[in-house]
C-alpha positions in Angstrom: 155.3 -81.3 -14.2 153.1 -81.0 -11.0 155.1 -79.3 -7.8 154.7 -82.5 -5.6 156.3 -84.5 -2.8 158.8 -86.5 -4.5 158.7 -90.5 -2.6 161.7 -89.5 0.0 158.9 -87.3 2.4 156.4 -90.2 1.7 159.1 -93.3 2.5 159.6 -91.2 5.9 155.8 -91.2 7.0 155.8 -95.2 6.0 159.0 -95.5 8.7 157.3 -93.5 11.1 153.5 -95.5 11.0 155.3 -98.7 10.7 157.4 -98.0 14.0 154.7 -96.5 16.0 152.3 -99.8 14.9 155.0 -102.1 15.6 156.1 -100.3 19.1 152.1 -100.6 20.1 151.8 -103.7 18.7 154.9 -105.0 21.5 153.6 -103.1 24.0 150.1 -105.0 24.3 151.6 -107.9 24.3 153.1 -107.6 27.0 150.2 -105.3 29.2 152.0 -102.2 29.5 151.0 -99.3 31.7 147.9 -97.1 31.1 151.1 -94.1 31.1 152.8 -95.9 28.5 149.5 -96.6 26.2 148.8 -92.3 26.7 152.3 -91.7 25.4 152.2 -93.9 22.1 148.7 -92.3 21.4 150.1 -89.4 21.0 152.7 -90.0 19.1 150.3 -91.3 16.7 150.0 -87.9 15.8 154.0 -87.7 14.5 153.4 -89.6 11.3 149.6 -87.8 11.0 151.1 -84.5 10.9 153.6 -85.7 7.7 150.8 -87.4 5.9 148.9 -84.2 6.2 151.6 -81.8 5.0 151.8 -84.9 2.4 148.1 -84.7 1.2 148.3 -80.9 1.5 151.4 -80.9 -0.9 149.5 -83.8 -3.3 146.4 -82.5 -3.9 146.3 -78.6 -3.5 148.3 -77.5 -6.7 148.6 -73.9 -8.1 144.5 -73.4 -7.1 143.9 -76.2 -8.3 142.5 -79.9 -6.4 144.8 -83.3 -7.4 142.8 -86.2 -6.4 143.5 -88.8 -7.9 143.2 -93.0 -7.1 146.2 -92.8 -5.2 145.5 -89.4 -3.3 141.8 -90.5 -2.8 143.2 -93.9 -1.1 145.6 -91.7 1.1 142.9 -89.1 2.4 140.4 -91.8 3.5 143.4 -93.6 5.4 144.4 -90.2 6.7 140.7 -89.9 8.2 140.0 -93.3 9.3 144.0 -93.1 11.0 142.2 -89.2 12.9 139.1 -90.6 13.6 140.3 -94.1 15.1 143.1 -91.3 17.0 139.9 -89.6 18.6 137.7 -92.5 19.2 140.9 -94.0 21.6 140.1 -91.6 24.4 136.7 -92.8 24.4 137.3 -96.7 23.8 139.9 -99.2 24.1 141.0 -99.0 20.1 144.7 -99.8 20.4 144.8 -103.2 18.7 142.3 -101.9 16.1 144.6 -99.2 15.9 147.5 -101.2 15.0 146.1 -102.6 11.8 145.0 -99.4 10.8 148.7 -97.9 11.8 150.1 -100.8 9.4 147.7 -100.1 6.5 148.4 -96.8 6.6 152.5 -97.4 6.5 151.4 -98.6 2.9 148.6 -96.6 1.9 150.4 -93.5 2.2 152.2 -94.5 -0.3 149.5 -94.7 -3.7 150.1 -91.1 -4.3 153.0 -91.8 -5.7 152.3 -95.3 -7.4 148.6 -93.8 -9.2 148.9 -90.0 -9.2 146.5 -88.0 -10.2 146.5 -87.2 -14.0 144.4 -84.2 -14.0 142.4 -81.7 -11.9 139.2 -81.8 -10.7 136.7 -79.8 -12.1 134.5 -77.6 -10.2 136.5 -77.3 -6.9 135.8 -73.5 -6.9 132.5 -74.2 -5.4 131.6 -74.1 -1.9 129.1 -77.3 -2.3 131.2 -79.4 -4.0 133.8 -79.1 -1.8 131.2 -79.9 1.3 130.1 -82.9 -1.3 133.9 -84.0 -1.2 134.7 -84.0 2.5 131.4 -85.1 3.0 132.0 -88.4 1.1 135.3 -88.8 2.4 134.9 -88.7 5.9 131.6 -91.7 4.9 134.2 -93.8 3.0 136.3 -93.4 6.1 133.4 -94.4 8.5 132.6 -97.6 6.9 136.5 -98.3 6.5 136.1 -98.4 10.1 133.2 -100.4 10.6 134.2 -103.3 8.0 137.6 -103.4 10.1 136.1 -103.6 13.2 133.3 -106.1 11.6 136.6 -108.3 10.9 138.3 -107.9 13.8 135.1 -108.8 15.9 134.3 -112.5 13.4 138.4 -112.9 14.6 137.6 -112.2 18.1 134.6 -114.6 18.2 136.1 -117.1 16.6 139.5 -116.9 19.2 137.2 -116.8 22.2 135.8 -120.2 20.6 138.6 -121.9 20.3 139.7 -120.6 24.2 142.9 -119.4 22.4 143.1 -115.3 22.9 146.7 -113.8 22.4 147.6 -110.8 24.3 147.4 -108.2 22.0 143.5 -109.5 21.4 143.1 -108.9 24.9 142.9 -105.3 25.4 139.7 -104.7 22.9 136.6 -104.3 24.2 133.8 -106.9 24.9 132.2 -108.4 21.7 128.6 -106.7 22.9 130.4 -103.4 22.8 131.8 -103.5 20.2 128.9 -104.5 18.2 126.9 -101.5 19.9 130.0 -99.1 18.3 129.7 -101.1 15.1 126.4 -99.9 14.4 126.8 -96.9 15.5 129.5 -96.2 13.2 127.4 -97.5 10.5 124.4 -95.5 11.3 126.8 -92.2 10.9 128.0 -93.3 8.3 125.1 -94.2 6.3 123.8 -90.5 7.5 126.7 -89.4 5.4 126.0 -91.5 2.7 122.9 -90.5 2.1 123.9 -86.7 2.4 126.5 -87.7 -0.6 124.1 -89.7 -2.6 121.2 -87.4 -2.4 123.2 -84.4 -3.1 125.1 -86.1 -6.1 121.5 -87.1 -7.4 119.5 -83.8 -6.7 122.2 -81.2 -7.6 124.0 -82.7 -9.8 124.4 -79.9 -12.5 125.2 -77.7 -9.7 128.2 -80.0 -8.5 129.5 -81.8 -11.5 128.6 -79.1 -14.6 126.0 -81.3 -16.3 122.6 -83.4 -15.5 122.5 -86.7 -13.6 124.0 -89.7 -15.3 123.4 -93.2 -13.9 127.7 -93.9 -14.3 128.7 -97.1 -12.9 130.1 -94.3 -9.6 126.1 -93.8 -9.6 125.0 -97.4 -9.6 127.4 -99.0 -7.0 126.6 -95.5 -4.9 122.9 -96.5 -4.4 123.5 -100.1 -4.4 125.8 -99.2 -1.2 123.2 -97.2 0.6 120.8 -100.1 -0.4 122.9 -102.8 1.5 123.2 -100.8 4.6 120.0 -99.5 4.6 118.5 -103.0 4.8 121.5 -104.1 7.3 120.3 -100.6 9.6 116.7 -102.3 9.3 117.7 -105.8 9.8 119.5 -105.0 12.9 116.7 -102.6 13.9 113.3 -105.4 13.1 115.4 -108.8 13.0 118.3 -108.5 15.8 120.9 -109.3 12.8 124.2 -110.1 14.4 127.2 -111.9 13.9 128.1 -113.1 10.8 125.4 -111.9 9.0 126.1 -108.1 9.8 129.6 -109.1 8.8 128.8 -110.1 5.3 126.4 -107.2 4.9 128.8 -104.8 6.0 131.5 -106.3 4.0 129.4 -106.1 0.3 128.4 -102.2 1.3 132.0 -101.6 1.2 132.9 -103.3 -1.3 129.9 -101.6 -3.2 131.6 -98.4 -1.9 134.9 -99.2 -3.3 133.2 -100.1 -6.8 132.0 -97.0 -6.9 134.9 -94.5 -5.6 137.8 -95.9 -6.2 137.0 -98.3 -8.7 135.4 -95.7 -10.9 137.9 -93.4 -10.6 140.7 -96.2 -11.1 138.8 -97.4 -14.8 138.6 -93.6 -15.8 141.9 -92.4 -15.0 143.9 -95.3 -16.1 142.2 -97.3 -18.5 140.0 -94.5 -20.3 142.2 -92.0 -19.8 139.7 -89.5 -18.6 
C-alpha cells in the first residue's frame, strides 16, 4: 500500500482555498482597499504551500514518480493556482483568481478519488523529467487562457447588457486582456511544441520504445494544430472575440483528450 496522504490533509487544503476564494470574492464586491487586496494575495500562498507538501507526498514515492489522473489534474491546478499568484503583481487577476481559487478547493481533491495505480516508467532520466514539467506548466498555460477566454465572452456580454456586478469590475479592460490572452497562448504554444517535438523526435529516449501515433499522440498535434492556426489567425486576420474563444476552447479540449483523457482510458478502463 502506497505511503500517501490519507483525505484528512487534503479535506484541509479544500477549507483553506474555499475560504480564501470566498473571503476575495466578498471583498471585491464591496471595493476594498489596495492594503486589504496585498494581504489576501498573500495568503493565497497558505493553502499553496499544503497542496505542495500534498503533491510532494502523492507523487514522489520510495524513488519512485505517482502520477496518476488524479495527481496529474492536481499538479496543473497547483501551477495554474502559482502562476495566476505571480501574474497578480503585474495585473489586476483577483476575480480570475477567485474561480481558479474555487476550482482548486475541488481539484485538489482527484488524488484521492483516481489515484495513481502504478509508477511511471523512466523518471530516472534527466529529459523526461524536463519533458514532464515542461508539459505541465503548457497544460497549465492554456488552463489559463481558456479561463480567461471565458471570463472575457462573460465580460463582453455584461458590458452589453449595461449590467456589470462589482466583483466583474476590478478586471482589466477587454483590449488588455485580449493582449494577455495571446500572450499566454503564444507561451504556451512555445511549450507545446517543445513537448510535442520532443515526444516525437526522442521518443525511444523518453518513453523506452519508438514513436507510436497513441490517441495521446493524435489529440497532441491536433492541439498544436488549432492554436497554431488561432496564433496565425490572430497574427494575418485580426481574429477576436468569439472566434478566438471557440478556437481556444477546442485546443484545450484537444489537450485534455490527449492528457488526461488518455491517461484516464489507460489507467481505468485498460488497466495499464
Amino acid at each position: 500500500m502506497l505511503d500517501t496522504p490519507g483525505i484528512l490533509p487534503h479535506l484541509v487544503c479544500t477549507v483553506l482555498y474555499a475560504a480564501v476564494a470566498y473571503r476575495l470574492y466578498q471583498t471585491l464586491n464591496r471595493e476594498a482597499s489596495a492594503r486589504e487586496m496585498n494581504l489576501l494575495r498573500w495568503v493565497v500562498l497558505l493553502p499553496l504551500a499544503v497542496h505542495t507538501w500534498l503533491l510532494y507526498r502523492t507523487i514522489f514515492i520510495g524513488g519512485n514518480m505517482y502520477l496518476g489522473v488524479g495527481s496529474s489534474i492536481s499538479a496543473i491546478i497547483w501551477l495554474t493556482v502559482l502562476i495566476y499568484w505571480l501574474g497578480s503583481f503585474y495585473y489586476h487577476l483577483e476575480t480570475l483568481q477567485v474561480f481558479i481559487l474555487a476550482a482548486s478547493a475541488l481539484l485538489v481533491l482527484f488524488p484521492i478519488a483516481l489515484p495513481a495505480v502504478r509508477p511511471l516508467p523512466h523518471t530516472g532520466l534527466t529529459a523526461f523529467r524536463l519533458h514532464l514539467l515542461i508539459s505541465l506548466v503548457a497544460f497549465s498555460l492554456f488552463t489559463i487562457a481558456s479561463l480567461q477566454a471565458l471570463m472575457m465572452a462573460v465580460l463582453e456580454r455584461r458590458l452589453h447588457t449595461a449590467s456589470l456586478p462589482k466583483y466583474l469590475r476590478s478586471l482589466p479592460p477587454l483590449l488588455t486582456m485580449e493582449k494577455l490572452l495571446f500572450q499566454i497562448i503564444s507561451a504556451g504554444f512555445i511549450l507545446l511544441t517543445l513537448t510535442v517535438g520532443s515526444g516525437m523526435v526522442f521518443s525511444e529516449e523518453l518513453f523506452g520504445r519508438p514513436l507510436q501515433f497513441t490517441h495521446k499522440i493524435v489529440f497532441g498535434i491536433l492541439a498544436w494544430i488549432i492554436f497554431a492556426l488561432l496564433l496565425i489567425g490572430r497574427q494575418v486576420y485580426g481574429w477576436r472575440g468569439r472566434l478566438a474563444l471557440r478556437w481556444t476552447l477546442a485546443g484545450f479540449l484537444a489537450l485534455v483528450l490527449a492528457y488526461i483523457g488518455s491517461k484516464f482510458v489507460l489507467e481505468f478502463v485498460l488497466k495499464r
